[in-house]
C-alpha positions, 0 to 999 in steps of 0.5 A: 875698573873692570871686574878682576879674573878672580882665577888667576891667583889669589892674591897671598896675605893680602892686607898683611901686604896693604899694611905693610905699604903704610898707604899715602892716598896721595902717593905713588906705589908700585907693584913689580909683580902684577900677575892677576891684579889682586893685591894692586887692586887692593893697593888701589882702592886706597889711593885718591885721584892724586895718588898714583899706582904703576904695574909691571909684568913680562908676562903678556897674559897679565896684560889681560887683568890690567885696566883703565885710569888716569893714574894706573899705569901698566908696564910690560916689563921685568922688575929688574928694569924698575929704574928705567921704566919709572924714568920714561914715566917722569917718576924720580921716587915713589912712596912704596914697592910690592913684589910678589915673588911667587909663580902665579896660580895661572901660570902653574894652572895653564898646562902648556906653559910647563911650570906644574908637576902635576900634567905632561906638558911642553918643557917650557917655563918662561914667565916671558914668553917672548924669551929665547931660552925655555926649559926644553932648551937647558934640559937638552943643550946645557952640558953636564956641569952647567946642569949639576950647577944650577941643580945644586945652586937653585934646587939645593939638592944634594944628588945634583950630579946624578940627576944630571947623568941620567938627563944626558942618558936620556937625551941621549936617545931622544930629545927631553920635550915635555915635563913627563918626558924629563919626570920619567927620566929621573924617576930613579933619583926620587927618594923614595914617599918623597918623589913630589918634593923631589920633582918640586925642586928640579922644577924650581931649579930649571924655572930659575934658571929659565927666567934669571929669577935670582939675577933679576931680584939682586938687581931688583933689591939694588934699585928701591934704594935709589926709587924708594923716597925716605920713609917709603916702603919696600914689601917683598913676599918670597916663596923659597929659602935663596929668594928670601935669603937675599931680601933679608940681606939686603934689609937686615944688612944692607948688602946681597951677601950678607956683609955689613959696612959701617961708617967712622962711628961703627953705625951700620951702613944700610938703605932700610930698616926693617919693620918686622924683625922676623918675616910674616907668614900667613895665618892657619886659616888662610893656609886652609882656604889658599894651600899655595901661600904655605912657604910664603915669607913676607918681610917689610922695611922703610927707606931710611932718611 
């Protein structure tokens, strides 16, 4: 293994992660979210030479933190081909799943992909740069209710419909082409001391919207049933209320929506059982050394038999 570019992102309450897999050193596991490789090199360590560790990420520049071993396998890839890919690599079912469902600390760093509030960059956002859709292309082409929609459904903010308006003013006159460009125009609709918080989540709604974030993880979660074996385990970490709303369904109840099916003896009808009632959040001192973990929910459940 080669030595890992520590600035990449610091991997987000590492061996609560690593516990929650409950390792097999025989076993194979797969981390859908491998970014800069921390937490899968931990998960790793703890495999012997018959256990297996396969990675994905669409991200090219994650490519970049892979490394070379008879049993590591990296896969260019959305998770929400998870299936697919674990076929093409003779791999029916596999004894634990990571995902991380958190934009890297090198993606919010690196200015031109767009993601950060803090630097005037391209309106970019994709996580795959080979994407065709870019946040340039839904600031300017998407028509005013496909805006209010997504501003409302992914940014849950209330004044949708005003943001909107004033991106179809500005574009109006001049296409919207960095992320200044777009903070500038909406500039009117930041509540006041709370203009960060504001400008968070119209990023976060058009970085959604960019990647078919939601799309992908509802299709992700419909997969482990069918991957994981029966007492494997599935661990997901999420960085908003809509992520971490969906992974609870789906390990509380069994379903994307929150309903629960029962069978003729009233027993509830669910792949997992949650191992932690409540989700995981990271500890004072490592809110202190890693600020970006702060909103991280980590929540973990077995694969019933």
């Amino acid at each position: 293994m080669t030595a890992n570019k520590t600035d990449y992102h610091n991997p987000v309450m590492l061996n609560e992660c690593i516990q929650g897999l409950n390792i097999d050193p025989e076993g194979v596991y797969v981390d859908v979210t491998f970014g800069g490789g921390g937490h899968s090199r931990e998960i790793f360590k703890h495999l012997s030479e018959k256990g297996r560790l396969l990675v994905f990420d669409q991200d090219p520049d994650a490519a970049a933190n892979a490394w070379s071993a008879p049993n590591f396998t990296f896969i260019p890839a959305n998770f929400e081909f998870l299936a697919n890919h674990l076929r093409l690599n003779g791999i029916k079912q596999v004894d634990g799943i990571l995902a991380d469902l958190g934009v890297s600390s090198h993606q919010f760093d690196e200015e031109s992909r767009g993601f950060s509030i803090r630097t005037d960059a391209p309106l970019d956002m994709r996580m795959n740069q080979r994407g065709a859709v870019s946040a340039e292309t839904i600031v300017n082409e998407y028509d005013e209710q496909a805006l209010i929609d997504l501003l409302r459904k992914y940014g849950e903010l209330p004044n949708a419909r005003r943001i909107a308006g004033e991106i179809l003013r500005a574009r109006s006159s001049r296409k919207i082409k960095t992320t200044g460009q777009l903070m500038e125009a909406l500039a009117g609709c930041a509540p006041k001391f709370k203009d960060h918080k504001f400008f968070a989540q119209v990023f976060q709604a058009i970085r959604i919207e960019v990647n078919r974030e939601m799309e992908a993880l509802e299709k992700f979660l419909e997969q482990t049933a069918e991957v994981i074996r029966p007492g494997g385990r599935l661990v997901v970490m999420s960085y908003h209320s809509l992520e971490d709303r969906l992974v609870k369904n789906y390990m509380k109840r069994g379903s994307l929506d929150g309903e629960i099916s029962k069978d003729f003896f009233g027993n509830v009808l669910k792949p997992f059982t949650e191992i932690n009632r409540h989700p995981i959040v990271p500890t004072e001192l490592e809110l202190e050394k890693n600020t970006r973990s702060r909103s991280a929910k980590l929540r973990i459940a077995e694969r019933n038999g």
